[in-house]
Backbone as ProteinMPNN parsed JSONL, in Angstrom:
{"seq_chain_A": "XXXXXXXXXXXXXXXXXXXXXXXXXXXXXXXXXXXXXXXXXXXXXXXXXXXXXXXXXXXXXXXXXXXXXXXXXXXXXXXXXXXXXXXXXXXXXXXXXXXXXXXXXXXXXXXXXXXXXXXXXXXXXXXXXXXXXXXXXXXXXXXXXXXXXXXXXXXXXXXXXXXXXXXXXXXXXXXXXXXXXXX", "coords_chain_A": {"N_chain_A": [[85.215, 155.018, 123.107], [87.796, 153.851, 121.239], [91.368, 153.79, 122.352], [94.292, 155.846, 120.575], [95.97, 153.627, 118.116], [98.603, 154.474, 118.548], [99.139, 154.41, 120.927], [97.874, 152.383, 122.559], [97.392, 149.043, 123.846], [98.219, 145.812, 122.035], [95.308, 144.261, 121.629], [95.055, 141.024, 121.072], [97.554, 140.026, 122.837], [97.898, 141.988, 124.675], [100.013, 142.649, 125.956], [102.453, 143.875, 123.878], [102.857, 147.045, 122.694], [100.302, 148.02, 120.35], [101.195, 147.876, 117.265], [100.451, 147.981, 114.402], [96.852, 147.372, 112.435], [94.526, 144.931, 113.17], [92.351, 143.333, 110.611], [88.777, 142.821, 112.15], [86.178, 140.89, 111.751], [88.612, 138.592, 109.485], [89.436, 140.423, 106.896], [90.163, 138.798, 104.423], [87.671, 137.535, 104.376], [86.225, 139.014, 102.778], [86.488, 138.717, 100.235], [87.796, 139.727, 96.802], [90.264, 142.939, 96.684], [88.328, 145.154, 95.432], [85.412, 144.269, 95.832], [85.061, 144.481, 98.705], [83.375, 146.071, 101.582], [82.834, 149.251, 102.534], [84.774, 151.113, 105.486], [85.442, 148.93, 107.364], [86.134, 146.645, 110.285], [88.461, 147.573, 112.596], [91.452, 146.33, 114.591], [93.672, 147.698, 117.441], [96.732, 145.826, 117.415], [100.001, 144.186, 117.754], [102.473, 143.079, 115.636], [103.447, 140.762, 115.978], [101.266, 139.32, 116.547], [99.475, 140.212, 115.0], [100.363, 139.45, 112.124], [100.852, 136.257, 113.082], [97.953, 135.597, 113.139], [97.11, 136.372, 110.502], [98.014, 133.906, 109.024], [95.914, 132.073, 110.167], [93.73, 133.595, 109.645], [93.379, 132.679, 106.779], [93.268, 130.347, 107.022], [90.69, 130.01, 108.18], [89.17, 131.118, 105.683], [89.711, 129.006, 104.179], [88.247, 126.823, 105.228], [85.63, 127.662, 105.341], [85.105, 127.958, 102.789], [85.22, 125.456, 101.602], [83.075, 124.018, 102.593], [80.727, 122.019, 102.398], [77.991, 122.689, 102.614], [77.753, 125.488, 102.48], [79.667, 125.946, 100.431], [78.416, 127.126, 97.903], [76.972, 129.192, 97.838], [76.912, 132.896, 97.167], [78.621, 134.501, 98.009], [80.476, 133.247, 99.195], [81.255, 131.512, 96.815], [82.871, 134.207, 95.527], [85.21, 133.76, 96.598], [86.666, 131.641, 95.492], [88.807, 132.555, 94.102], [90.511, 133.967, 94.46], [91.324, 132.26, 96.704], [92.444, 130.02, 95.428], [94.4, 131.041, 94.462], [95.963, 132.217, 96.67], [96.918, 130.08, 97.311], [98.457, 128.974, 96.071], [100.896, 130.865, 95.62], [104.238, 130.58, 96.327], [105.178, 130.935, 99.449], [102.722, 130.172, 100.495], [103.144, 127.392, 100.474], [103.897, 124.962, 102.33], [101.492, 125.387, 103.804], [99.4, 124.863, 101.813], [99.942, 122.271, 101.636], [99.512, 121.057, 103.471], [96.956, 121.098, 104.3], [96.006, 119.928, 101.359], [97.114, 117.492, 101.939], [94.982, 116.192, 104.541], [93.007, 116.033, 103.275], [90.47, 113.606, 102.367], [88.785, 110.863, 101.192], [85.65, 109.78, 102.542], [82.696, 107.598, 103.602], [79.1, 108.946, 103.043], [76.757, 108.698, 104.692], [73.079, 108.161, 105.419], [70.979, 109.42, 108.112], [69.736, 107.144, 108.51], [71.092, 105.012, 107.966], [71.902, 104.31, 105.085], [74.166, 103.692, 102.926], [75.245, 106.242, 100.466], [77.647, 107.033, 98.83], [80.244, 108.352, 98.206], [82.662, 111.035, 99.323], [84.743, 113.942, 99.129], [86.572, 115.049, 102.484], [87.694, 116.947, 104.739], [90.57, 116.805, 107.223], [89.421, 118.723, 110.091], [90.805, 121.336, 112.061], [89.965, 121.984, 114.589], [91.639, 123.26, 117.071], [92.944, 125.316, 115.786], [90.816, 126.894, 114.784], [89.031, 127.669, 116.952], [91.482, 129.576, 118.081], [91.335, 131.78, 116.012], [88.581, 132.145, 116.503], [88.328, 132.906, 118.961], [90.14, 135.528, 118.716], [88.791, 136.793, 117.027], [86.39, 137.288, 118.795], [87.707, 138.836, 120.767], [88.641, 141.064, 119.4], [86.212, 141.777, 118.293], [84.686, 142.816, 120.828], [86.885, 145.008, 121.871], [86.51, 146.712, 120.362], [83.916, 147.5, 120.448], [83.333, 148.146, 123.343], [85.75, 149.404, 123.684], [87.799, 148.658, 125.149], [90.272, 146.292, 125.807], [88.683, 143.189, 126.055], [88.969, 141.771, 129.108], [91.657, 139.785, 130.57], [91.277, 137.999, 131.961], [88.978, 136.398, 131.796], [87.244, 134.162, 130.093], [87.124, 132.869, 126.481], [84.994, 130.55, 124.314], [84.364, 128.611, 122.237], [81.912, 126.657, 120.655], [81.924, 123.521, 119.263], [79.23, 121.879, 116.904], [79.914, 119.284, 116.269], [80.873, 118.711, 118.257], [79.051, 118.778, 120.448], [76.801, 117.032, 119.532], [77.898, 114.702, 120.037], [77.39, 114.249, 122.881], [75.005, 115.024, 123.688], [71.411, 114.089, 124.187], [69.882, 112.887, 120.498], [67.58, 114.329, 119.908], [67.901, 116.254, 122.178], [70.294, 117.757, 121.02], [69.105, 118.537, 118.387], [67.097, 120.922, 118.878], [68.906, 122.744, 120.091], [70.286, 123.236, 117.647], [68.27, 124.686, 116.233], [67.439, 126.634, 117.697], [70.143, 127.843, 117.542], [69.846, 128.304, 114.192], [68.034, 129.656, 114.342], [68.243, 132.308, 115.234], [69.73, 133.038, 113.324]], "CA_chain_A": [[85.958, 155.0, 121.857], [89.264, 152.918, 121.93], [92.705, 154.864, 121.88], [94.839, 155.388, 119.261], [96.747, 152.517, 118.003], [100.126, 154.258, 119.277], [99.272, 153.715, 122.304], [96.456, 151.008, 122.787], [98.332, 147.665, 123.575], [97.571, 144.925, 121.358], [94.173, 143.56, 121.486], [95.333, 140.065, 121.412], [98.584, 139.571, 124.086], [98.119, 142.738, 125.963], [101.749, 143.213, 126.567], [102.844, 144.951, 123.578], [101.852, 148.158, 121.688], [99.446, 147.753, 118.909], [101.367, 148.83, 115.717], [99.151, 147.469, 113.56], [95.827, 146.979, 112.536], [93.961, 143.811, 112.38], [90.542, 143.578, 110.712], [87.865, 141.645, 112.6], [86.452, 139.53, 111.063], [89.199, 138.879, 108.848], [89.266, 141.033, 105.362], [89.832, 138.068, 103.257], [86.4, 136.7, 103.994], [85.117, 139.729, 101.841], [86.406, 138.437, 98.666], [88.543, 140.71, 96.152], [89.833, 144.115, 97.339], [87.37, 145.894, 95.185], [84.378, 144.121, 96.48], [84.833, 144.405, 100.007], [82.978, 147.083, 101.826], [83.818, 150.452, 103.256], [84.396, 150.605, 107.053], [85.595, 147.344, 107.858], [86.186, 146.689, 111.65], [90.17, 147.269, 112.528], [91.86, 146.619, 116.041], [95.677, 147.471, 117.659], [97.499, 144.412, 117.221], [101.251, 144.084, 117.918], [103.096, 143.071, 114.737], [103.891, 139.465, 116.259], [99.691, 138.714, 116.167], [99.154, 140.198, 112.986], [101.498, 137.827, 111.783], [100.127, 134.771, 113.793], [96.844, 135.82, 112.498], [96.897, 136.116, 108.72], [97.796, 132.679, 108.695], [94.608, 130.942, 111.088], [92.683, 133.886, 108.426], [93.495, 132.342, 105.397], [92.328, 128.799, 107.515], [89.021, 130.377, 108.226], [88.258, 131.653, 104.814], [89.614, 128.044, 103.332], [87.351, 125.83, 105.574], [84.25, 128.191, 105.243], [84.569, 127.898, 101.529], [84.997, 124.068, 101.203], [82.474, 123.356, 103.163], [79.537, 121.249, 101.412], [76.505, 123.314, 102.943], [77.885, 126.969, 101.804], [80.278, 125.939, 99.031], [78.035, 127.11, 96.554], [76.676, 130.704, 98.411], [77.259, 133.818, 95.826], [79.655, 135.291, 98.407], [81.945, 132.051, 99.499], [82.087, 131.789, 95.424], [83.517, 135.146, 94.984], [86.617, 133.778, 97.626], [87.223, 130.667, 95.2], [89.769, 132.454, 92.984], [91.159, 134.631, 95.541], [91.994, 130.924, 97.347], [93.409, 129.368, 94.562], [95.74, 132.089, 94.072], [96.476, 132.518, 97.664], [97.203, 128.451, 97.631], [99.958, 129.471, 94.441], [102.169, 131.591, 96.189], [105.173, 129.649, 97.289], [105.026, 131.107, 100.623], [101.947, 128.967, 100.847], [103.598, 126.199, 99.965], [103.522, 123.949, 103.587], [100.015, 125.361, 104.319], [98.564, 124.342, 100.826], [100.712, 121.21, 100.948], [98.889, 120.467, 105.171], [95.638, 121.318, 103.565], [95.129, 118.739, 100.596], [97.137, 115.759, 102.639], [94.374, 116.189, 105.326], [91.619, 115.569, 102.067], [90.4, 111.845, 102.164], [87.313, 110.144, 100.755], [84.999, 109.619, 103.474], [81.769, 107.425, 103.157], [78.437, 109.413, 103.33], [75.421, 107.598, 104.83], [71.94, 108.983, 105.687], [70.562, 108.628, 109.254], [69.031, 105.862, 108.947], [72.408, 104.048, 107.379], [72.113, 103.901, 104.128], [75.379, 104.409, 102.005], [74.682, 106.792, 99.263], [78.312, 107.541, 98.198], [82.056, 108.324, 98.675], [82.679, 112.541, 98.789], [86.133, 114.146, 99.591], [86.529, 115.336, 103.065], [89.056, 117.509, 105.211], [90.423, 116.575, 108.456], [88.963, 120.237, 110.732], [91.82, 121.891, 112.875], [89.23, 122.847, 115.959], [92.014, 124.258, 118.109], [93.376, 126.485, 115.246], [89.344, 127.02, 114.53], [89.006, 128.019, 118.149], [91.963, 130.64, 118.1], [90.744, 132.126, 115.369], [86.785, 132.508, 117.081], [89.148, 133.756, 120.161], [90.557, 136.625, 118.217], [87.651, 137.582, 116.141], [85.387, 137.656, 120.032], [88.171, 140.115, 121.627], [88.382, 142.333, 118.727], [84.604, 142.564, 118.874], [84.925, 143.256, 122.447], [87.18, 146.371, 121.47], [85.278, 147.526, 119.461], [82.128, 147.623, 120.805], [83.167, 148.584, 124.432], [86.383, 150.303, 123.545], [88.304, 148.262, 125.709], [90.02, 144.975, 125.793], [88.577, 142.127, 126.847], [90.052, 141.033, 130.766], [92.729, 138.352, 130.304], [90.877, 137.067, 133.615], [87.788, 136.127, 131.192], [87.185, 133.367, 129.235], [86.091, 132.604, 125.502], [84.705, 129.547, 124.536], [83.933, 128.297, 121.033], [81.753, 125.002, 120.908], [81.112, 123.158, 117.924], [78.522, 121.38, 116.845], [79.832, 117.955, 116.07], [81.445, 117.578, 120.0], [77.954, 118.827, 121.146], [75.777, 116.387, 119.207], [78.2, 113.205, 120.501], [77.032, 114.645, 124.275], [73.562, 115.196, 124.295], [70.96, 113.203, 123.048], [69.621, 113.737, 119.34], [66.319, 115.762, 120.167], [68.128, 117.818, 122.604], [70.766, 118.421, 119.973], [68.234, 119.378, 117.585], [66.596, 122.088, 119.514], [69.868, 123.455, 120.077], [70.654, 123.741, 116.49], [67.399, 125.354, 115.765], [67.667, 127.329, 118.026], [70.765, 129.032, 117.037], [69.425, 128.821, 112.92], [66.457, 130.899, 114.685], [68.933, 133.671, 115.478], [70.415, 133.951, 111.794]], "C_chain_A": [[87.363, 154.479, 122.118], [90.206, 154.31, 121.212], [93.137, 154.536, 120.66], [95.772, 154.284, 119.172], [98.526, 152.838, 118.496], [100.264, 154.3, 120.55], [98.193, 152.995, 122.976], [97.586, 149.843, 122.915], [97.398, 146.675, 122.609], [96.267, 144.468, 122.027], [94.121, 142.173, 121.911], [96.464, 139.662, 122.818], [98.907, 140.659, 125.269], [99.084, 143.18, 126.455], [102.185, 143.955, 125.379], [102.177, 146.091, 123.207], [101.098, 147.84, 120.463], [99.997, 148.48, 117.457], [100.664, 148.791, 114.504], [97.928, 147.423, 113.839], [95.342, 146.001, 112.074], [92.514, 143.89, 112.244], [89.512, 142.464, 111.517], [86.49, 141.885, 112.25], [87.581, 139.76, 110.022], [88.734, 139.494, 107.666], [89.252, 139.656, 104.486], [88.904, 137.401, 103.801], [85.761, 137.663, 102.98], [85.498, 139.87, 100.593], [87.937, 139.798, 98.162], [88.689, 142.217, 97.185], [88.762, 145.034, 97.006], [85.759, 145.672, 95.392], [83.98, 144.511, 97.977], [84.489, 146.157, 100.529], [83.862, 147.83, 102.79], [83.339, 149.962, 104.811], [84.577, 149.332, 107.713], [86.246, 147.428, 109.005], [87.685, 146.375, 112.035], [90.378, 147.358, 114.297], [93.095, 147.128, 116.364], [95.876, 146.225, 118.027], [99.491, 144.905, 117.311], [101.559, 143.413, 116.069], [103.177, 141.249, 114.788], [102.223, 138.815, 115.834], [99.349, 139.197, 115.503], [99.518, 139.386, 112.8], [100.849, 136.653, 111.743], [99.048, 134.973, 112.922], [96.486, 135.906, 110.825], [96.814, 134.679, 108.049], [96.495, 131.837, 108.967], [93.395, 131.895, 109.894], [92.765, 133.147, 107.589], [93.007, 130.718, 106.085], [91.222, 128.685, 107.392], [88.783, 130.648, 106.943], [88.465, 129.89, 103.841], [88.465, 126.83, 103.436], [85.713, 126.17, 105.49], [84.145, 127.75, 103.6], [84.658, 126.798, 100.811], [83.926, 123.573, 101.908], [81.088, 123.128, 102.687], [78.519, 122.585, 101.362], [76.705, 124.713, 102.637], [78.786, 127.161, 100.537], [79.687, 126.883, 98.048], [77.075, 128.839, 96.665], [77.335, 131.76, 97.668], [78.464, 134.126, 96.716], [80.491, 134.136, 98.584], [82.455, 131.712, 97.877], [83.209, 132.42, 95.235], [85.113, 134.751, 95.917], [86.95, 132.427, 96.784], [88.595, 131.056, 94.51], [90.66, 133.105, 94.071], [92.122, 133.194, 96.538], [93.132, 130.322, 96.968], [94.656, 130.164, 94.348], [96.244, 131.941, 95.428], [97.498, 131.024, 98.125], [98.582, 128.5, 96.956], [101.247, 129.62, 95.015], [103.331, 130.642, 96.862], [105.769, 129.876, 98.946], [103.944, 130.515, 101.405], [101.713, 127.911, 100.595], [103.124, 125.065, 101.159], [102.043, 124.431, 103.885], [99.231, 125.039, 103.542], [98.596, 122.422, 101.183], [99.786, 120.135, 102.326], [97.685, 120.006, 104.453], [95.186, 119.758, 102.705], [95.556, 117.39, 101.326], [96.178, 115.56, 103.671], [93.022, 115.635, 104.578], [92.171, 113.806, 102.451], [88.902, 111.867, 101.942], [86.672, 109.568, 102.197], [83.46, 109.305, 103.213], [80.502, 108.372, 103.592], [77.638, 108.667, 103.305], [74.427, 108.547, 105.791], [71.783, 108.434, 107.222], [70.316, 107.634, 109.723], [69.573, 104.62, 108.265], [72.571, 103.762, 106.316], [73.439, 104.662, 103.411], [75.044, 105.049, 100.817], [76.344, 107.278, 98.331], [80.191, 107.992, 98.646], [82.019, 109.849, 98.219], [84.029, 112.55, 99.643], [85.815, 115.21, 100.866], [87.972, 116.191, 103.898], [89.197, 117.309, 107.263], [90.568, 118.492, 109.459], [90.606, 120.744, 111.858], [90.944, 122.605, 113.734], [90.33, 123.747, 116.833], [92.568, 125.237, 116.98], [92.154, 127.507, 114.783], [89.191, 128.193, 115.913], [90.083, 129.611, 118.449], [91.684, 131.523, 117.477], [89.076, 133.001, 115.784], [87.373, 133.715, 118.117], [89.473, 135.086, 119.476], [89.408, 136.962, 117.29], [86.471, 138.066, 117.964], [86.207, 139.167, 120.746], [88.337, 141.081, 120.766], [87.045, 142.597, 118.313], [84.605, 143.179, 119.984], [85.174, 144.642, 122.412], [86.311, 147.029, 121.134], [84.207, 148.293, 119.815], [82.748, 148.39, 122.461], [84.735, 149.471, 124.912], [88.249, 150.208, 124.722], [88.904, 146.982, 125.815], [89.363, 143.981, 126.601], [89.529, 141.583, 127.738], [90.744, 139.54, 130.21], [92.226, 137.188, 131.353], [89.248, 136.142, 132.989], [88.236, 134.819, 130.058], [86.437, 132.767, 128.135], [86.214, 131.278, 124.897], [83.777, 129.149, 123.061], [83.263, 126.66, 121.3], [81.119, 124.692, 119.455], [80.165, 122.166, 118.008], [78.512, 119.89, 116.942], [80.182, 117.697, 117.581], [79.811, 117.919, 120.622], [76.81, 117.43, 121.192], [76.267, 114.859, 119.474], [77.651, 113.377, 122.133], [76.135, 114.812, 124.705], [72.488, 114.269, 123.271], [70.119, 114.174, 121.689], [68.537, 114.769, 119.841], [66.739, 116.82, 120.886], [69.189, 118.912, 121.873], [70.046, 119.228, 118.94], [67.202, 120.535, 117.641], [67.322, 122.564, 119.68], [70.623, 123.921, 118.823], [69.502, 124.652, 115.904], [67.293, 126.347, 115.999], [68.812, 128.709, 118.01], [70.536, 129.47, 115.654], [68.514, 129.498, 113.6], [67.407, 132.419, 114.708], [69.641, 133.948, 114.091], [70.126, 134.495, 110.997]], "O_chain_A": [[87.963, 154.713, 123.167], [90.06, 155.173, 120.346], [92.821, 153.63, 119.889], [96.391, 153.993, 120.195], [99.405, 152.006, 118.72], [101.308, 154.239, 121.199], [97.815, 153.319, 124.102], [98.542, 149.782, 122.142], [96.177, 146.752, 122.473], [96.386, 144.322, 123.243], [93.406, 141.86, 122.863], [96.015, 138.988, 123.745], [99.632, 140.56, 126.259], [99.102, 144.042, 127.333], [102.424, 145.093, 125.783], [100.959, 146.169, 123.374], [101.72, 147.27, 119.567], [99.429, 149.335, 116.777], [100.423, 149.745, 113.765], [97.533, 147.415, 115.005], [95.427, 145.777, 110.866], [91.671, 144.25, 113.065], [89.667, 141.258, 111.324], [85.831, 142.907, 112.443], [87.692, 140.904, 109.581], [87.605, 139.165, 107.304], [88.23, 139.465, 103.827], [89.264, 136.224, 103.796], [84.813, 137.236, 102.321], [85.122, 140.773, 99.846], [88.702, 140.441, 98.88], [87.884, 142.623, 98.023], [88.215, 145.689, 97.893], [84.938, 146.569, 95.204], [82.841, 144.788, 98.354], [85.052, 147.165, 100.103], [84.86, 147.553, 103.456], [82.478, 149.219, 105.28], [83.811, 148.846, 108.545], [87.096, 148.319, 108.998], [88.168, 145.252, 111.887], [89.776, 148.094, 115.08], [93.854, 147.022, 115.401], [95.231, 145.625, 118.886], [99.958, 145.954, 116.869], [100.553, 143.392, 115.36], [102.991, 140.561, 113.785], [102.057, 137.976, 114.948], [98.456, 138.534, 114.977], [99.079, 138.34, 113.277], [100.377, 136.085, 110.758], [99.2, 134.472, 111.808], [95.526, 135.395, 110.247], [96.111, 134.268, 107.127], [96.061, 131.034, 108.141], [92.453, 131.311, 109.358], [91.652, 132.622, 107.576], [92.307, 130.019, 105.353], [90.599, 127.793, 106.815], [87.61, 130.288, 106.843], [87.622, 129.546, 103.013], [87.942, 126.159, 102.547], [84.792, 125.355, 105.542], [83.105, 127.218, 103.212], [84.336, 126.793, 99.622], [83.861, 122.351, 101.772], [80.327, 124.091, 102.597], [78.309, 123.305, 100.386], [75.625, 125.287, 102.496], [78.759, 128.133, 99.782], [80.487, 127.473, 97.322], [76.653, 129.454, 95.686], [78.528, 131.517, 97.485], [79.517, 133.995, 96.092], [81.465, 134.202, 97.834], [83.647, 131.634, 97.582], [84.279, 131.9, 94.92], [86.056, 135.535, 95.81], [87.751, 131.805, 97.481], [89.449, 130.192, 94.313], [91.627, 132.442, 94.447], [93.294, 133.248, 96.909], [94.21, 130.092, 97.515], [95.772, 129.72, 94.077], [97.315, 131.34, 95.343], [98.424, 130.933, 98.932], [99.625, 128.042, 97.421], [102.265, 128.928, 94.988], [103.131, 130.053, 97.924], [106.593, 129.152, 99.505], [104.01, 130.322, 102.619], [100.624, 127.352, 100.458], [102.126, 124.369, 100.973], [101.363, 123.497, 104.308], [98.126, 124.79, 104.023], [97.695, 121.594, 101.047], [99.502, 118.941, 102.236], [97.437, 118.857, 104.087], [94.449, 118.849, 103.087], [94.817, 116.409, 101.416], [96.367, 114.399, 104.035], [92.159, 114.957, 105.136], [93.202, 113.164, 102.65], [88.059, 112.651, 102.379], [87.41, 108.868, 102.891], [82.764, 110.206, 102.746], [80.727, 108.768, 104.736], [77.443, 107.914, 102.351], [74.786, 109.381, 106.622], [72.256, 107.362, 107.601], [70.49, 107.167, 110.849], [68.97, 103.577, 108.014], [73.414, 102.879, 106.154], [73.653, 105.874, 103.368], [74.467, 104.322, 100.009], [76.215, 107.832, 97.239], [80.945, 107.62, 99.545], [81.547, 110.153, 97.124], [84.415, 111.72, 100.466], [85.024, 116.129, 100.647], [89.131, 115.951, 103.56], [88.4, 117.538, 108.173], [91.556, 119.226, 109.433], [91.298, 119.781, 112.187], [91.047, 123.831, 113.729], [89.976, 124.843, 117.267], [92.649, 126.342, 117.518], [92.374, 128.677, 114.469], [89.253, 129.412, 115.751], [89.563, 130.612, 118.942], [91.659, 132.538, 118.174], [88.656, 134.099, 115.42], [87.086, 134.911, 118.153], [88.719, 135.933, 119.954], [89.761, 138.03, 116.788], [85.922, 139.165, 118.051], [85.646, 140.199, 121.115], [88.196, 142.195, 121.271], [86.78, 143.748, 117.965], [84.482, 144.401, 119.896], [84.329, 145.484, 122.713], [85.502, 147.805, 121.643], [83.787, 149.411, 119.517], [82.322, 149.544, 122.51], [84.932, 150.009, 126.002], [89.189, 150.97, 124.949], [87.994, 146.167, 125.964], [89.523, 143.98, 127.822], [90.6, 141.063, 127.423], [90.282, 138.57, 129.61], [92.579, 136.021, 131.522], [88.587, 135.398, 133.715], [89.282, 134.663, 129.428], [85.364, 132.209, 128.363], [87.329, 130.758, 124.865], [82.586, 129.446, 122.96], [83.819, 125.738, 121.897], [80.262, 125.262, 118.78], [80.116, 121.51, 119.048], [77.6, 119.233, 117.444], [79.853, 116.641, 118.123], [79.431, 117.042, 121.399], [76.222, 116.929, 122.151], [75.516, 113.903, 119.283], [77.497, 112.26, 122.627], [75.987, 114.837, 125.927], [72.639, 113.894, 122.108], [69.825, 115.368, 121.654], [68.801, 115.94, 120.115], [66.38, 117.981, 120.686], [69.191, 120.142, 121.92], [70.33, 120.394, 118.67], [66.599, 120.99, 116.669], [66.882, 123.699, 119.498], [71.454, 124.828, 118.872], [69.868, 125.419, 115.014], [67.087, 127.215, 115.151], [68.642, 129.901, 118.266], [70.796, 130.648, 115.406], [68.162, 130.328, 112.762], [67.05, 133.452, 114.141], [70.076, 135.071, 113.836], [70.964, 134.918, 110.201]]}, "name": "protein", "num_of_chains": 1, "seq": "XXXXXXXXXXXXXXXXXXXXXXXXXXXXXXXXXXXXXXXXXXXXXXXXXXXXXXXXXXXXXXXXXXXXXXXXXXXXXXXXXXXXXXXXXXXXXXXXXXXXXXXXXXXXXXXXXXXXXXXXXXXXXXXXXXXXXXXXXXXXXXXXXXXXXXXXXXXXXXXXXXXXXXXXXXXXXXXXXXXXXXX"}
């Protein structure tokens, strides 16, 4: 069972005290406050990575819920208004403002090359993607084993698109099946 948060060091940098709690996975993926369920998974966090962290959240819940293939999923819905509002605030003024200049029209063409169309696209932020995976893996870690994850260890997010320029298609495509088999 992990200590208490006044004296657990942060989760993330290990050097200070955890005054805070951060949820992992972030809370705003679960929509409104009155939707989101009881029991949601909290770590000690220092004050400085809270902080850091709210922002790379509000990344993760924007790129999960533009993204073509779940756009339209009952739950990434319920985070459209919650977005828009969160986009409002003039404190998320430069991170709205990053956001749409990164949108560009980008042609879509089928495997086998045919152009079917022009759709609006966003250029991905993998290493802020990546910190993000990083801090959601070590506050699992906690969690689960009540301890932080060793600073001497290393976590390792891989996405799909650098995989599938590296291996050829068929072995890519057993490797994607393979992880839809586990969902």
């Amino acid at each position: 069972m992990p200590t208490s948060t006044k004296t657990a060091l942060c989760v993330f940098c290990q050097r200070k005290v955890g005054t805070t709690r951060d949820h992992i996975p972030p809370k705003c993926l679960y929509g409104e406050k009155g939707s989101r369920p009881s029991g949601l998974i909290t770590v000690p966090a220092c004050q400085g990575c809270n902080m850091k962290a709210s922002g790379d959240d509000e990344y993760l819940r924007l790129t999960l819920a533009v993204n073509g293939e779940v756009a339209h999923h009952p739950t990434v819905e319920q985070l459209h208004s919650p977005i828009l509002r969160s986009l409002k605030r003039p404190e998320a003024r430069r991170f709205a403002e990053s956001f749409w200049s990164s949108v560009l029209d980008v042609d879509i063409i089928t495997p086998g090359g045919i152009f079917l169309t022009k759709a609006p696209a966003f250029a991905l932020n993998t290493a802020r993607l990546q910190q993000i995976i990083h801090k959601i893996i070590r506050g699992l870690f906690y969690h689960e084993m009540g301890k932080p994850l060793p600073s001497s260890h290393q976590v390792a997010a891989i996405f799909a698109n650098s995989v599938r320029l590296r291996v050829p298609q068929h072995e890519f495509d057993q490797w994607i099946n393979s992880i839809r088999s586990l969902m």
